[in-house]
Backbone as a chain_set.jsonl record, in Angstrom:
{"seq": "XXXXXXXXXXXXXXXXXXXXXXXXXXXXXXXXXXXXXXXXXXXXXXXXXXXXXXXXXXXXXXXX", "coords": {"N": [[1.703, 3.709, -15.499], [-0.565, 4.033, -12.989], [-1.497, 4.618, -9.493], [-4.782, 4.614, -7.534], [-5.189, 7.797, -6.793], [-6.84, 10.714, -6.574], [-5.407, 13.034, -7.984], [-4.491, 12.321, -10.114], [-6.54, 11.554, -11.961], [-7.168, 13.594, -13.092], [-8.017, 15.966, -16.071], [-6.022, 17.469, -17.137], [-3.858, 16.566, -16.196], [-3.74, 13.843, -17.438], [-4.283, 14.431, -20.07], [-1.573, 15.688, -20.576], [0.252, 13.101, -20.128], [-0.473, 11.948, -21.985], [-0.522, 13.331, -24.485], [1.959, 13.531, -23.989], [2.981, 10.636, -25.303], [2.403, 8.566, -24.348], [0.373, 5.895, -22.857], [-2.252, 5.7, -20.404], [-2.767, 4.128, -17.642], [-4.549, 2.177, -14.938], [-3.72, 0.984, -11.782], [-5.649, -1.577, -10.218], [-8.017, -1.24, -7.816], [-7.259, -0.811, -3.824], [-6.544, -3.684, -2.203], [-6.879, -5.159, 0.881], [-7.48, -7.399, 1.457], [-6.219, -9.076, -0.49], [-4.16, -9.049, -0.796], [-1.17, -11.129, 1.139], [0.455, -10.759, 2.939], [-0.704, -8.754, 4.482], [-2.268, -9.507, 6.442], [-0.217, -10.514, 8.149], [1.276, -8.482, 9.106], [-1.065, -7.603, 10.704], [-1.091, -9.508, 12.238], [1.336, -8.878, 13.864], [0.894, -6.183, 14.741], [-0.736, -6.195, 16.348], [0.157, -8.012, 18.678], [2.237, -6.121, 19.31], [0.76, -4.133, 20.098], [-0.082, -5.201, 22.596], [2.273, -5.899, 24.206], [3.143, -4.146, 24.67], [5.447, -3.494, 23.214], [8.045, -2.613, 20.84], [7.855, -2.746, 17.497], [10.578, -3.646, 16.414], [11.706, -5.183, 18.337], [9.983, -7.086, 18.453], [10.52, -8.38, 16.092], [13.438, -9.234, 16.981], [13.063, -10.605, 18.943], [11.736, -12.837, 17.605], [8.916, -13.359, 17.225], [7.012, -12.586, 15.514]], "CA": [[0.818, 3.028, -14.6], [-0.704, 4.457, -11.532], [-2.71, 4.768, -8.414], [-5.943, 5.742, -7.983], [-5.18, 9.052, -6.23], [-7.57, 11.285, -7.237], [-5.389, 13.903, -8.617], [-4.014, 11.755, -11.679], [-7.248, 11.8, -12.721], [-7.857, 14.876, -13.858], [-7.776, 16.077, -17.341], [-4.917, 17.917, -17.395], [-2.626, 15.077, -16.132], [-4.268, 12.324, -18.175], [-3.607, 15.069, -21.266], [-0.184, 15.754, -20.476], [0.634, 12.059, -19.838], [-0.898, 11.506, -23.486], [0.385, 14.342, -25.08], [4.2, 13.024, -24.102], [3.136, 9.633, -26.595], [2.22, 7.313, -23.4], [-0.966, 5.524, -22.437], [-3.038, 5.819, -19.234], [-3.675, 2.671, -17.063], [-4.46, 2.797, -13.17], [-3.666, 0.016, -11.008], [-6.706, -1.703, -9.598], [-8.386, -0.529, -6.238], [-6.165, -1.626, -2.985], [-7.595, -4.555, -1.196], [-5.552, -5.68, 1.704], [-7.573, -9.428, 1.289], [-5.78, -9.858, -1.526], [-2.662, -9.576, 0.081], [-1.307, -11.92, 2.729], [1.504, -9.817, 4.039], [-1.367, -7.327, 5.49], [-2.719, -10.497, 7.386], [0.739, -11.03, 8.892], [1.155, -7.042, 9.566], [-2.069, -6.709, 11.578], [-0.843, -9.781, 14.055], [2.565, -8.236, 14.497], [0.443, -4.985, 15.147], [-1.474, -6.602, 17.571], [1.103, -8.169, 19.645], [2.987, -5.163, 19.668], [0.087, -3.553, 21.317], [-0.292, -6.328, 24.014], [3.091, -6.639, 24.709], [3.333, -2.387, 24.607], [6.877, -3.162, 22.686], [8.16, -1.92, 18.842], [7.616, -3.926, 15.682], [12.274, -4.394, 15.972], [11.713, -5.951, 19.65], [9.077, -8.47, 18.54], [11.291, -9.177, 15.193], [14.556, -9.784, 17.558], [12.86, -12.084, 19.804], [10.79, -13.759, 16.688], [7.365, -13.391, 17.364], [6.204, -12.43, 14.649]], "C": [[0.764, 3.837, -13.303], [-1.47, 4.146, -10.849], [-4.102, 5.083, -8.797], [-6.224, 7.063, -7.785], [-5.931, 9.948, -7.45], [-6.805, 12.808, -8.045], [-4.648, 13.358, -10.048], [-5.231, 11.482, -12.612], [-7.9, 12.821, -13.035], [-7.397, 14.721, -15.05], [-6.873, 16.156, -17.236], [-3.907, 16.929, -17.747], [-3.105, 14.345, -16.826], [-3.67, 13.249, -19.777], [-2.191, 15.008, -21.492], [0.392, 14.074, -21.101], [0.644, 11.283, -22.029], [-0.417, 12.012, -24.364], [1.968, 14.113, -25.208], [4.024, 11.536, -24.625], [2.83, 8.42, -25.46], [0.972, 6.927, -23.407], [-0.945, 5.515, -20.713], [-3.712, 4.803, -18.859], [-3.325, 3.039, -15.519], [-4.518, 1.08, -13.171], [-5.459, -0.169, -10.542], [-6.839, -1.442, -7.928], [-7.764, -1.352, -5.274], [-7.31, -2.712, -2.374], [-6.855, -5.36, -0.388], [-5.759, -7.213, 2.006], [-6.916, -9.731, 0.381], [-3.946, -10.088, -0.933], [-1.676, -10.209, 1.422], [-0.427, -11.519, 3.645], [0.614, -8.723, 5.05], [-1.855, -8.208, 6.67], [-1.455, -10.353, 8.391], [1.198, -9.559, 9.734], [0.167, -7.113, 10.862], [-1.781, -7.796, 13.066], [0.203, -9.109, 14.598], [1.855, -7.064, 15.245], [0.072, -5.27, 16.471], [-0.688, -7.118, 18.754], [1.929, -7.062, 20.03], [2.367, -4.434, 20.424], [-0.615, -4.338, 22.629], [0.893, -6.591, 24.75], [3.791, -4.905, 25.298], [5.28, -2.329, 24.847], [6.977, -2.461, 21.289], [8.017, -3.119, 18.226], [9.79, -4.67, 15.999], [12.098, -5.416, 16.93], [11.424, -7.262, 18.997], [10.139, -8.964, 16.893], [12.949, -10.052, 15.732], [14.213, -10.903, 18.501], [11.708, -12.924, 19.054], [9.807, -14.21, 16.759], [6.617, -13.138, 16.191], [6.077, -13.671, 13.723]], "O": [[1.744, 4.23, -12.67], [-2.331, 3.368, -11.26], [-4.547, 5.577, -9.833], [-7.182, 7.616, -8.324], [-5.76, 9.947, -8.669], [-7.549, 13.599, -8.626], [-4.326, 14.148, -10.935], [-5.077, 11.227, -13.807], [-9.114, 12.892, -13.229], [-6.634, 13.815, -15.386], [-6.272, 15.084, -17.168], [-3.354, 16.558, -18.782], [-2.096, 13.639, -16.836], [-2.778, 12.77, -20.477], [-1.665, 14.395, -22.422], [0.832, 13.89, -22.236], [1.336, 10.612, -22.794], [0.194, 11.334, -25.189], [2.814, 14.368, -26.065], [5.075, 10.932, -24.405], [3.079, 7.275, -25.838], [0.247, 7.685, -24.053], [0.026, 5.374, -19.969], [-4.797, 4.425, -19.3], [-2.442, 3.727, -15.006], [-4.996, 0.256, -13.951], [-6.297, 0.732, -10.519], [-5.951, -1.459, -7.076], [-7.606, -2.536, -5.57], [-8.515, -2.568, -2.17], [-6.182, -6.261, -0.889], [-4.967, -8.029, 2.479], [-6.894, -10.953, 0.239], [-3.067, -10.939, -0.799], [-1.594, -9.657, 2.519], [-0.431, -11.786, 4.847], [1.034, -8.086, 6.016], [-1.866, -7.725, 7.802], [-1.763, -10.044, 9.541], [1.438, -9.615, 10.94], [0.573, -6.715, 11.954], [-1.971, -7.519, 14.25], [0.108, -8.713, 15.759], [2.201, -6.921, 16.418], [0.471, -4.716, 17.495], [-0.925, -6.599, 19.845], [2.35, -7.084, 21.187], [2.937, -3.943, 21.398], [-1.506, -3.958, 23.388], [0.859, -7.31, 25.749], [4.684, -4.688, 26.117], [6.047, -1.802, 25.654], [6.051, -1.844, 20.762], [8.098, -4.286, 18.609], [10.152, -5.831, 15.812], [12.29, -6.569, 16.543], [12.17, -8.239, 18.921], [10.373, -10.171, 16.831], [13.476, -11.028, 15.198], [14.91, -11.882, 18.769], [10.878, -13.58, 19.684], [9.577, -15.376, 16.439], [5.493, -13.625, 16.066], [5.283, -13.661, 12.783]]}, "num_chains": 1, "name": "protein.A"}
């Protein structure tokens, strides 16, 4: 299983990969709505640049 990085899809690698008795499946494309930890990321981000501290600061005094 992989990424979509574009160099696992080339032949070669997709041959190889096949050639050593495996199958070839790619993860589906990233989408950071699907995940709710990126929601919770981008406020920490944001406070961190309003408060112009680090991501440890705002986790020791529990802002996030």
């Amino acid at each position: 299983m992989m990424d979509n990085a574009t160099f696992y899809k080339k032949q070669s690698i997709q041959q190889v990969i096949i050639d050593a008795g495996h199958m070839v499946e790619y993860l589906p494309t990233y989408s950071p709505d699907l995940n709710p930890i990126e929601h919770k990321w981008a406020q920490a981000k944001c406070k961190k640049r309003a408060l112009g501290s680090d991501t440890d600061i705002l986790f020791a005094l529990n802002m996030i």
